[in-house]
N, C-alpha and C positions, 0 to 999 in steps of 0.2 A: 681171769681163771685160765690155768694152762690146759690147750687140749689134749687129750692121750694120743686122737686120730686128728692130725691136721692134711692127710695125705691128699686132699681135694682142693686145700688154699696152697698148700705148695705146687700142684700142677697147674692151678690158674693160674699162678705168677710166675712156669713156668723153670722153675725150683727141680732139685733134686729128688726121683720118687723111686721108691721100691716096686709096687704094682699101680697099675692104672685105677683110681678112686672109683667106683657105682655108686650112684642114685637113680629113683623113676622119677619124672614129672606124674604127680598124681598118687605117689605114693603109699600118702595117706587118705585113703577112699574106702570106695566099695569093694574092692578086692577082699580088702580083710573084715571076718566075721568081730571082728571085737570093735572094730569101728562103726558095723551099723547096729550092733548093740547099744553104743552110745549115742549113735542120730537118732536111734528107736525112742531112745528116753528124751528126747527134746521135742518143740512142735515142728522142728525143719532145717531146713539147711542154714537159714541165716539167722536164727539163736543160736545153731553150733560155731559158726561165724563168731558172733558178738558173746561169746562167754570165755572169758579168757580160761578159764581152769580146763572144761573138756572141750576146745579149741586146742590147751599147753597136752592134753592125753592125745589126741589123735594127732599131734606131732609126733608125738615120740612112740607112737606103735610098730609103724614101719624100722625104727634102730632097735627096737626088743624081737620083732618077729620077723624079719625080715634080713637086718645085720646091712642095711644100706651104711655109707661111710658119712652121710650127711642127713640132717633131717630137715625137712623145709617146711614152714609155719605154714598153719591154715589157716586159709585166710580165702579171700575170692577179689577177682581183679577188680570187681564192679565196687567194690567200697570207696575206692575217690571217688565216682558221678555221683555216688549218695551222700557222701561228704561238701561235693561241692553244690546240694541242691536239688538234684533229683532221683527221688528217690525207687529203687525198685524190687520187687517181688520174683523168688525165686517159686517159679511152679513148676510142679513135681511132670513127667514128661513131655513140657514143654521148653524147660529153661525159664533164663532173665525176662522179666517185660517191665518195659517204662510205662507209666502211664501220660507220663510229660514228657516230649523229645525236644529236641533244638531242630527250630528249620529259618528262624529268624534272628535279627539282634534283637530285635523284643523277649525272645526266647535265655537270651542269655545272662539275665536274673537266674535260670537254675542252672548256672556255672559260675559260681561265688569263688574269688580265691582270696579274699579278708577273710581269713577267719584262723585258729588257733587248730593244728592238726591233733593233738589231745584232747582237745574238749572233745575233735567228733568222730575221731579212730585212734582214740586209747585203747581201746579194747585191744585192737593187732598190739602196739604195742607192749600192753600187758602180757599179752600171751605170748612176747616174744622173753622177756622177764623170769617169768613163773617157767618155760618150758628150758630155759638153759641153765635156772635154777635144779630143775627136776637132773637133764641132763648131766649134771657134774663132769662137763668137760667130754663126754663120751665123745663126743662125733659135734662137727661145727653145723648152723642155725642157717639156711637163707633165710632172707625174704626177699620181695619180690613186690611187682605191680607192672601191670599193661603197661605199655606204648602206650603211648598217647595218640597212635591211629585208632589202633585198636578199641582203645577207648572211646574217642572219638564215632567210630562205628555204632556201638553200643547207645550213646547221646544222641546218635541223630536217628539212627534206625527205630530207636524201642526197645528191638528184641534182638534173637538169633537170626541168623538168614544164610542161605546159600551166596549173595552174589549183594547183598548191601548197597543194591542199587541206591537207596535212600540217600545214603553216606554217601557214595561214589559220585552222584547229579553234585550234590553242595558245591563238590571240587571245583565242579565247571558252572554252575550259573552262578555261586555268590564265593569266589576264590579267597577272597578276604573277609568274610564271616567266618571260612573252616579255618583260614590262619589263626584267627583270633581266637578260636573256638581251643585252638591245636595249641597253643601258646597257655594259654589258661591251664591244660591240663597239666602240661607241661611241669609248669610253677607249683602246680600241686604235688605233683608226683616226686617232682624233689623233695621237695619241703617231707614228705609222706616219706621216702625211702632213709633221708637224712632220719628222720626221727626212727626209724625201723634199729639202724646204725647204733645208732645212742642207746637204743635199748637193749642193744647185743647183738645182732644180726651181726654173722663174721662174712658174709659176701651177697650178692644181690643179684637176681634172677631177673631182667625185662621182656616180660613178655608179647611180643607181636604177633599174636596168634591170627589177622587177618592181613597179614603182610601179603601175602601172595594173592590177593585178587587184585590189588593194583601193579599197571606193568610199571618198568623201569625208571622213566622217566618219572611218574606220578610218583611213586616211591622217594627218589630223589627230590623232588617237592616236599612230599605232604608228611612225610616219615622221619627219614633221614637225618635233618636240620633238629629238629624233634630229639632225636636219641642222640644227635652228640650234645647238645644241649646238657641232657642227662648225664652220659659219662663223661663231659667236663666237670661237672658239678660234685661229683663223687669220687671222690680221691680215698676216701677213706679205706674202704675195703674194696675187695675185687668184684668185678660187675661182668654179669653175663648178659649176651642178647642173645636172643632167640628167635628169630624172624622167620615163624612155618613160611613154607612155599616162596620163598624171594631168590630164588638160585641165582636172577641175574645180579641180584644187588651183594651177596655175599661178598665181593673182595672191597665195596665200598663199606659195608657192614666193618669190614676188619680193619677197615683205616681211622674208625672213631676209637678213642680212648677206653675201649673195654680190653679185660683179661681174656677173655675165651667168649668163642661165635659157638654155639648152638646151630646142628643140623638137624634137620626131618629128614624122614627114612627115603626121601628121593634124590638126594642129594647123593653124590659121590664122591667120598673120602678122599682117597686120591686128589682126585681132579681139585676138591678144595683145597688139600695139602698145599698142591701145586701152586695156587692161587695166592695163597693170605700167607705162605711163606711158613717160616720157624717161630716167628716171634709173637702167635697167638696160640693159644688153647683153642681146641675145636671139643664139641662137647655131644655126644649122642651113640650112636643113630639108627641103634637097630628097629625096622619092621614094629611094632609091638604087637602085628599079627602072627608072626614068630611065636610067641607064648602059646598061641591054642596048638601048637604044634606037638609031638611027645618029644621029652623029654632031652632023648637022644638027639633030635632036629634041634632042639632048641639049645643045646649043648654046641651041636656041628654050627649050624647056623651063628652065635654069636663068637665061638673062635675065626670062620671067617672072616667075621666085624673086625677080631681085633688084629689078626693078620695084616688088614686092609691100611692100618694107622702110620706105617712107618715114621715114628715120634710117638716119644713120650707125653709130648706135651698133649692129652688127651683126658675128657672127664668120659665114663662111660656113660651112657645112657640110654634111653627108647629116642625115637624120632619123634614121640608124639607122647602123650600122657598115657599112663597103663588104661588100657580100658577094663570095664567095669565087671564083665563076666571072667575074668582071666582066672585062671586056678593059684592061687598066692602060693602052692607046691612047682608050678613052670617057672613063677617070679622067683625063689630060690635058687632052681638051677642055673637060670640067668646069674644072677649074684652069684655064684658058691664056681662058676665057671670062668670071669672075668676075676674072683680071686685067685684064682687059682694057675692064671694066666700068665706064665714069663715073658716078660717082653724081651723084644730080641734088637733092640735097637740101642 
């Protein structure tokens, strides 16, 4: 299917663009009333998860209300550990919890990687299907899946946590349990994004959402090796990382085989430009506490952003996922300000 908007795979490849592409991480949430209208009619977060048809609608709410240049499946990162074995419950303000972790090899029966990635996350698939069927071309599909630290976090920990102590000891009493643990997901999360690929997915999102509580070195260990794994493997379409909090690892971030690094809103534009050179996409990064701001700030505030870019090779976006109380009238001006945007480079 040819896209009308492909103005976001030409900037990740670094290609010829007219204006800088927007997308949010998070998008498709609780910002917008039409979306908890339809979590309302389900029992929870993970039957909206597992149903591909209103899983394919609250993709596509954000490209009708919104007018993002891309729409990204919904989906949740925690569907490989339940794919590979163990499984877990999403409760309402608390987050993910495991009821079974990994802290041994005994343990690692619930990190299965025989197995057929449609039989047991069809569902994402489907819903990546049905939603670019809906789509007709309008705007291109990510999909997406954790790092395999991050992942990794989630398995050993249980749950959420500030500082993943749990995760973090594994590193240093059994170094070769987390490998093997780290290796495992790995093979899944190919296998998982390859099949995302095939279903339509026109570029891919990986997310390291707990990159930054390990320092440089441990990164360089337990991460790293991990994600070029990943974007060797994926040739097919264009791959993004996103590694919140890793400042120091960013110019190693940029030497693995992806199109465009992903920044959090602490990061400075610049100073990465300067780093990872012309020949990546840098993707982000405004504040997304900017949004509770009026209108007018939120206007000033994201032309400084795109001031800051010197290159085009640039995706817009938040530093961090839209959060949940935002007014989806600030998320507009966000968008309707980086359209509007001439780039001067």
């Amino acid at each position: 299917m040819t896209l009308k908007n492909d103005l976001i795979l030409r900037a990740a490849r670094g290609e010829a663009i007219e204006r800088y592409p927007v997308w949010l991480m998070r998008q498709a949430g609780r910002i917008l009333p039409e979306y908890r209208e339809v979590r309302a009619s389900l029992s929870g977060f993970k039957e909206l998860v597992e149903t591909p048809e209103k899983a394919a609608e609250v993709t596509i709410q954000p490209v009708d209300l919104l007018g993002v240049d891309a729409a990204i499946i919904f989906s949740d990162i925690l569907v490989v550990p339940e794919a590979m074995g163990l499984e877990y419950q999403m409760i309402e303000q608390r987050g993910p919890w495991f009821e079974k972790t990994i802290k041994s090899e005994a343990d690692l029966k619930y990190a299965e990687t025989d197995f057929n990635i449609e039989d047991r996350l069809g569902y994402v698939t489907e819903a990546i299907r049905i939603t670019n069927k809906e789509l007709n071309g309008r705007v291109p599909l990510i999909g997406f899946a954790g790092a395999p630290w991050t992942i990794f976090c989630y398995m050993v920990e249980g749950h959420g946590s500030k500082t993943f102590s749990e995760a973090r000891k594994l590193l240093y009493t059994n170094p070769t349990l987390a490998h093997e643990l780290l290796s495992r997901i790995t093979r899944v999360t190919i296998q998982y994004l390859k099949a995302q690929v095939e279903a339509g997915a026109h570029m891919l999102q990986v997310f390291d959402s707990w990159a930054g509580i390990l320092g440089t070195a441990q990164y360089a260990e337990f991460s790293l090796p991990y994600l070029k794994e990943i974007c060797d493997a994926i040739t097919e379409v264009p791959v993004t990382l996103f590694s919140k909090g890793a400042i120091t690892s960013v110019g190693a971030i940029a030497k693995l085989k992806c199109n465009t690094v992903g920044l959090d809103w602490n990061m400075d534009v610049e100073t990465i430009r300067r780093e990872v050179g012309e020949n990546r996409t840098l993707q982000g990064n405004l504040d997304p506490c900017v949004l509770y701001a009026s209108h007018e700030n939120v206007e000033n505030e994201t032309k400084k952003m795109l001031d800051s870019f010197k290159s085009r090779r640039h995706i817009v976006n938040l530093g961090h996922g839209v959060y949940p109380d935002i007014e989806p009238e600030k998320v507009k001006t966000f968008i309707k300000t980086v359209k509007n945007y001439e780039i001067k480079y």
